[in-house]
C-alpha positions in Angstrom: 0.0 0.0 0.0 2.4 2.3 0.7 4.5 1.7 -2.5 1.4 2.7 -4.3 1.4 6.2 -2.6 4.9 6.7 -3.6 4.7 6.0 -6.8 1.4 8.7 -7.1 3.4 11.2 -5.5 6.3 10.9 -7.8 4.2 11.1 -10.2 2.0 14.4 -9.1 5.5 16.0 -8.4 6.9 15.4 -12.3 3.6 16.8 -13.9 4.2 20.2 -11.2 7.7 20.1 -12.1 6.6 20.3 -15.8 4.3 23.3 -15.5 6.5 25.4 -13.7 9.3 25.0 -16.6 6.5 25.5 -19.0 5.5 28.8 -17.2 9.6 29.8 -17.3 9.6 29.5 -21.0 6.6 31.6 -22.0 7.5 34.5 -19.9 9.0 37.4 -21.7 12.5 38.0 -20.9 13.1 41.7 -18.7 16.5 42.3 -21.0 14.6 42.0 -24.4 12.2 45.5 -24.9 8.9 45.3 -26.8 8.9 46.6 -30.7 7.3 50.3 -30.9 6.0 52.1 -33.7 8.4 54.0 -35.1 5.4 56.7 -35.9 5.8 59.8 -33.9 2.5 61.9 -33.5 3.1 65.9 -34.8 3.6 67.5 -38.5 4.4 65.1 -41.4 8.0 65.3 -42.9 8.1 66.0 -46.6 11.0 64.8 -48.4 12.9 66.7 -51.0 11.1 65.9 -54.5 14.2 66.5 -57.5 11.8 68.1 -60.5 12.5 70.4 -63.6 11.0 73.3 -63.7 11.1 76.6 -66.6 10.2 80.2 -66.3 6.7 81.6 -67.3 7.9 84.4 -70.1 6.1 87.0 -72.4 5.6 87.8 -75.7 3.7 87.5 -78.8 1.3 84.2 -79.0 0.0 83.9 -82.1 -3.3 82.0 -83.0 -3.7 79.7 -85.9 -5.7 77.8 -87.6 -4.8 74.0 -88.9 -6.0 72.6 -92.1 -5.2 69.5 -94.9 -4.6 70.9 -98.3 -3.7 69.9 -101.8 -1.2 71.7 -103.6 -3.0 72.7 -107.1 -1.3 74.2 -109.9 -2.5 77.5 -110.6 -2.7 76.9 -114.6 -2.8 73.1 -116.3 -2.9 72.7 -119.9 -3.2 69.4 -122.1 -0.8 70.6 -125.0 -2.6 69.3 -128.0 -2.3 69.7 -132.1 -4.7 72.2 -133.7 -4.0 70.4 -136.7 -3.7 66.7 -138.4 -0.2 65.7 -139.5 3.0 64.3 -138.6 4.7 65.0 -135.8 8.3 66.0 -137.2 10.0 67.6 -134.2 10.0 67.4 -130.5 11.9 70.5 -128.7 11.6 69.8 -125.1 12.8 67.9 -122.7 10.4 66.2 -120.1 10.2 68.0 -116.7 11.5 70.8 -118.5 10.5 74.7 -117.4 9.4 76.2 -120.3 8.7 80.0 -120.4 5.3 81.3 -122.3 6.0 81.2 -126.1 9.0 78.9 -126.4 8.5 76.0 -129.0 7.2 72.7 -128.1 6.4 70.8 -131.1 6.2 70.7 -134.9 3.8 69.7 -137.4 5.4 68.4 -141.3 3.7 72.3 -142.0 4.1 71.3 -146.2 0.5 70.5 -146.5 -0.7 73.6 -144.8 1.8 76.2 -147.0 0.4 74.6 -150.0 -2.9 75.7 -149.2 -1.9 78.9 -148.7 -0.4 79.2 -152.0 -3.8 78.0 -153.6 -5.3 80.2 -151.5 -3.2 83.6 -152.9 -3.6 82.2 -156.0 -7.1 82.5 -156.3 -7.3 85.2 -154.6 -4.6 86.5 -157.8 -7.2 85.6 -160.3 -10.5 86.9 -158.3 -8.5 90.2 -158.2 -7.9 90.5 -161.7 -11.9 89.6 -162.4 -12.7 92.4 -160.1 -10.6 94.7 -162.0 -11.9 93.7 -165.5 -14.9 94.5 -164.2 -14.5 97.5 -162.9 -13.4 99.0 -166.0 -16.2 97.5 -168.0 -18.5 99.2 -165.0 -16.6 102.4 -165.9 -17.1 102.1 -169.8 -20.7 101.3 -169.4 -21.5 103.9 -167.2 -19.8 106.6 -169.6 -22.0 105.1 -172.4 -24.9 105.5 -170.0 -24.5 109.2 -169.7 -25.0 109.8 -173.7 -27.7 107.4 -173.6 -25.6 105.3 -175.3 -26.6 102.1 -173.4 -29.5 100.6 -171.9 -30.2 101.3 -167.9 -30.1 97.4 -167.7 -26.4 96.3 -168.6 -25.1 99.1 -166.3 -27.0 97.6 -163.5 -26.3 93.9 -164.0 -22.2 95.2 -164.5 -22.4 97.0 -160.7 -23.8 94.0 -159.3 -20.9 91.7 -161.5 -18.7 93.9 -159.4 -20.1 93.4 -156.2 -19.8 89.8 -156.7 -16.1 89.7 -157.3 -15.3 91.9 -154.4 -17.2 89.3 -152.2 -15.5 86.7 -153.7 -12.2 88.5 -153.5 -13.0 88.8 -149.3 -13.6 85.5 -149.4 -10.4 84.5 -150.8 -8.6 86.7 -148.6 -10.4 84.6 -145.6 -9.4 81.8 -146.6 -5.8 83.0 -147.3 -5.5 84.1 -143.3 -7.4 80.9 -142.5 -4.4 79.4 -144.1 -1.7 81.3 -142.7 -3.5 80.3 -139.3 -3.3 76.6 -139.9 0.4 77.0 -141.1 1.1 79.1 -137.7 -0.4 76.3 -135.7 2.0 73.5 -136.8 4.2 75.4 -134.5 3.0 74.1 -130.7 4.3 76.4 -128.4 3.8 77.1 -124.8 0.8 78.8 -124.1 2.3 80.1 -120.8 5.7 79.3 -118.2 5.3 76.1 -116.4 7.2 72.9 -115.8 6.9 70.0 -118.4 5.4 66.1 -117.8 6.4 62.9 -119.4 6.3 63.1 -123.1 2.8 62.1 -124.6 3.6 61.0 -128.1 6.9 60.2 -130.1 8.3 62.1 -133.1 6.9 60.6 -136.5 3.5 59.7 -135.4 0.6 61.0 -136.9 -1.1 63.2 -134.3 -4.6 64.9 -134.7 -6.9 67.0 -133.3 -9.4 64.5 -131.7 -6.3 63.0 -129.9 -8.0 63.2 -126.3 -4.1 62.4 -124.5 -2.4 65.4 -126.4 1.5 65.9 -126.6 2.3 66.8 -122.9 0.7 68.5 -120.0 1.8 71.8 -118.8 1.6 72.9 -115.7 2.4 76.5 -113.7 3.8 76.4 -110.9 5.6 79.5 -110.2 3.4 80.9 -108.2 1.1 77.9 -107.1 -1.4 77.2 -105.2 -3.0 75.0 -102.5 -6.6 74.7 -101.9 -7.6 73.1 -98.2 -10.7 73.2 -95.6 -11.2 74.2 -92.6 -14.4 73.9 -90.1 -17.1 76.0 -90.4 -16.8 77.3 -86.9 -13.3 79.0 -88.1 -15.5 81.2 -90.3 -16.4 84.0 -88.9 -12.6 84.9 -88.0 -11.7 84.6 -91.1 -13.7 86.5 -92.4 -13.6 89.1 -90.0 -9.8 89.5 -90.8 -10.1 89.6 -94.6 -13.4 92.2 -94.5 -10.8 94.4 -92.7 -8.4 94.6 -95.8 -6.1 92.3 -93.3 -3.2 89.5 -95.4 -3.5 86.2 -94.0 -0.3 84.8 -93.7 -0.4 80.8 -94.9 2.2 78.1 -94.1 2.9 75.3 -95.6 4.3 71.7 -93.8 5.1 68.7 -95.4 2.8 65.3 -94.3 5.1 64.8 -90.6 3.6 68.6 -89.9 7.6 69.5 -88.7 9.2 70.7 -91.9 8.2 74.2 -93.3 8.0 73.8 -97.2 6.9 77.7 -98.0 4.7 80.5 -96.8 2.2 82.2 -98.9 -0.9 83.9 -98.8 -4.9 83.4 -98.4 -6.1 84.4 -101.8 -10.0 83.2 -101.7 -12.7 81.3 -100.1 -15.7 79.4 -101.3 -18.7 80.3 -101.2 -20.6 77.5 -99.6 -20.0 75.3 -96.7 -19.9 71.8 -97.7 -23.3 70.3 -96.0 -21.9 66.4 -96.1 -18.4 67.3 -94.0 -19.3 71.1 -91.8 -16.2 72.2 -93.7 -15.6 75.1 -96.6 -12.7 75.5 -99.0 -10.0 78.3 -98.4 -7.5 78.5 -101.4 -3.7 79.9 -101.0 -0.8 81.1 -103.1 2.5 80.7 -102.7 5.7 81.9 -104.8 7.4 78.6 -104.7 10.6 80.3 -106.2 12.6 77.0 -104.7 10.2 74.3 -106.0 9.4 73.0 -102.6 5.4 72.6 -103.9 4.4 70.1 -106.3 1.1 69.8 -107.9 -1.4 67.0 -105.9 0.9 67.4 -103.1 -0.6 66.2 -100.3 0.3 69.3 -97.7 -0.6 70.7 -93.4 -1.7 74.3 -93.6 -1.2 76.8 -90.7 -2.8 80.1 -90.9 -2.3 82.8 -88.7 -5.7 84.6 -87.6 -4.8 86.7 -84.7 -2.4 87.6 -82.2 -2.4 88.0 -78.6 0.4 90.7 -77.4 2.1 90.5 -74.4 0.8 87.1 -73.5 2.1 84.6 -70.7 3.5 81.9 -72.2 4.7 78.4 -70.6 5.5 74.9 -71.6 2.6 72.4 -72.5 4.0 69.7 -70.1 3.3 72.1 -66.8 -0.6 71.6 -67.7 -2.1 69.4 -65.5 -5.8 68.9 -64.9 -7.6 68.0 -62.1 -11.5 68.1 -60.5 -10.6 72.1 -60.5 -9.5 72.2 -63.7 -6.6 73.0 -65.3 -3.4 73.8 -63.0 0.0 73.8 -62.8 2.7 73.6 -59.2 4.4 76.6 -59.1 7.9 77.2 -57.4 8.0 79.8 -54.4 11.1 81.5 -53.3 11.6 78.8 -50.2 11.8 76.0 -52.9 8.6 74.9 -52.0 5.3 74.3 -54.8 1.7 75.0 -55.0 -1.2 74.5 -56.9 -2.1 77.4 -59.0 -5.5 77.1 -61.2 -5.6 79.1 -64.6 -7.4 80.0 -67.3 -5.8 78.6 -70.5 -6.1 80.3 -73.8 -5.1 79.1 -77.2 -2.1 76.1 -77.6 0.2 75.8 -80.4 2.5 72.7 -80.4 4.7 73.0 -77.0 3.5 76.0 -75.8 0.3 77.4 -73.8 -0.6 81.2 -73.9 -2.3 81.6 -70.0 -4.8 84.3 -69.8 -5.2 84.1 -65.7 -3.4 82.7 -62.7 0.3 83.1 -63.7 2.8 86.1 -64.2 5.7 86.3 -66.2 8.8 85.5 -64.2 7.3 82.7 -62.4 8.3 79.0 -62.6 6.1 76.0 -63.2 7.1 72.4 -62.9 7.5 70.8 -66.2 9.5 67.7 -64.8 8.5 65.4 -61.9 5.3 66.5 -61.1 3.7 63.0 -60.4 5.5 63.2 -57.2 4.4 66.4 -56.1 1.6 68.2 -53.9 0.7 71.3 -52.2 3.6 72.6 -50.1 5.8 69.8 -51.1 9.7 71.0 -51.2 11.9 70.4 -53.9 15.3 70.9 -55.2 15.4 72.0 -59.2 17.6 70.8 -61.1 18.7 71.2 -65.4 17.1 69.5 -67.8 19.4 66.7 -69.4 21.1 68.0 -72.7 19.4 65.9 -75.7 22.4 63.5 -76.8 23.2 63.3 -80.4 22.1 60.7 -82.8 25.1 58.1 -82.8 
């Protein structure tokens, strides 16, 4: 019995003996202090935001108006034969400039001067009829006065006369008609322009139902180009050219970055095309170095007003927001805020901004997505483009 006890006891004092080192275990240690948040309470710290940033400046904005356009020679002529024969000379060169007058072409012009020859000819003979009978008109009316004559042949010689005079005006019609035929084997240029491919070869047979022709001809010094614009432009348009005002036109190639020439606004239609909202403006240009080719497809600027002394900053400082447009601007302690304004007109980089900004004052243009009110930052110069290798 009482080896039974002591085993129970043994037993009761292992499980106790457990516990406690159980207990020991858990316990936090005194030399090991709990984690804290490394938060303190008070003002938040704003770190140093590195952004670009570029001066407001003033000047001239000027406003334009965008267009597509066609360049459109300002004379085109299908060079064709006034006259049937054979072609027996060819005196240009294609894409030759030709001036107004130089020779072209030639037609074999035999057939033609032979004409005229049986044209002076007859006109010879009808001449020498009319004179015969003339005199005789003279003779009879002489006769007339001593009642030498009947009334009768005196009247029938006057209208003999008459008759060879018309036929001696007819003959000389035909003679010039002649000489005009003769003139017109010689094709020249009916005014300066610059030459296309060659039509037809020397030693064909060309005539004047010949719907191809010889060449075309076209000017294109000056030259123009005909584009559209939106109805809504209008009215400014108009209001410009009513006030004796020259709309300056430029002309870009299809990229919209290269300049090819600058011109003028010479008309505008006079309807609005119901199908697109738009209306045709049409423009000349000098085009002394070429740069304009006929069916050229072109981008058209022109300039409709001008505001003076505007501010003017970078496109890339624009931000918009629930406000609307705004931009951060730098204060003297290097630090930014939000400025609203009232945008006016944009041409490619640049904003003109008619409220909320002076001259002088710098707007962020770089960095900004890190930014916000009262933020503090440290400007710094925009990277150099590098050179194409």
């Amino acid at each position: 019995m009482k080896s039974r006890n002591l085993k129970l006891l043994l037993i009761g004092l292992a499980v106790l003996l457990s516990i406690i080192t159980a207990a020991y275990l858990i316990k936090p240690r005194n030399d090991q202090p709990q984690q804290q948040n490394a938060e303190k309470p008070g003002k938040p710290d704003f770190s140093t935001v590195a952004v670009v940033a570029e001066p407001a400046r003033q000047g001239d904005f000027p406003i334009y108006l965008n267009g597509l356009g066609t360049v459109t020679a300002l004379n085109t002529a299908t060079i064709r034969s006034r006259v049937d024969g054979e072609l027996i000379r060819v005196a240009f060169q294609e894409g030759q400039v030709v001036r107004e007058g130089d020779l072209l072409a030639e037609i074999d012009p035999r057939p033609f001067q032979a004409q005229l020859m049986q044209a002076e000819g007859q006109l010879l003979r009808d001449e020498a009829l009319l004179k015969n009978a003339q005199l005789d008109l003279e003779r009879y009316q002489t006769l007339l006065e001593q009642d030498s004559i009947a009334a009768q042949q005196t009247a029938t010689q006057e209208a003999l006369v008459r008759q060879y005079r018309g036929t001696v005006e007819t003959d000389r019609g035909l003679i010039a008609d002649a000489k005009l035929q003769l003139t017109y084997t010689r094709i020249t240029a009916p005014f300066t322009g610059r030459l296309g491919l060659r039509l037809v070869d020397k030693g064909n047979i060309v005539k004047t139902s010949d719907t191809n022709g010889l060449v075309v001809l076209t000017q294109i010094q000056p030259i123009t180009v005909v584009f559209t614009l939106p109805e809504a432009d209008l009215p400014a348009v108009m209001k410009r050219l009513r006030a004796g005002e020259t709309l300056p036109i430029e002309a870009y190639d299809r990229s919209g970055n290269t300049r090819l020439s600058l011109g003028k606004l010479v008309a505008v239609d006079n309807q609005i095309d119901i199908a697109t909202g738009t209306i045709r403006f049409k423009a000349q240009f000098d085009n002394k170095d070429h740069a304009l080719f006929p069916n050229q497809f072109v981008n058209v600027r022109m300039t409709v007003d001008t505001l003076r002394d505007a501010t003017i900053i970078p496109a890339a400082a624009i931000q918009r927001g629930t406000p609307g447009a705004f931009a951060y601007v730098v204060k003297e302690d290097k630090t930014v805020s939000v400025r609203p304004l009232k945008l006016g007109p944009a041409e490619a980089e640049k904003v003109a901004v008619l409220e909320g900004l002076k001259p002088g004052e710098q707007v962020v243009v770089d960095g900004i997505d890190k930014l916000r009110e009262g933020a503090r930052v440290d400007l710094v110069n925009r990277e150099p483009a590098r050179p194409a290798s």
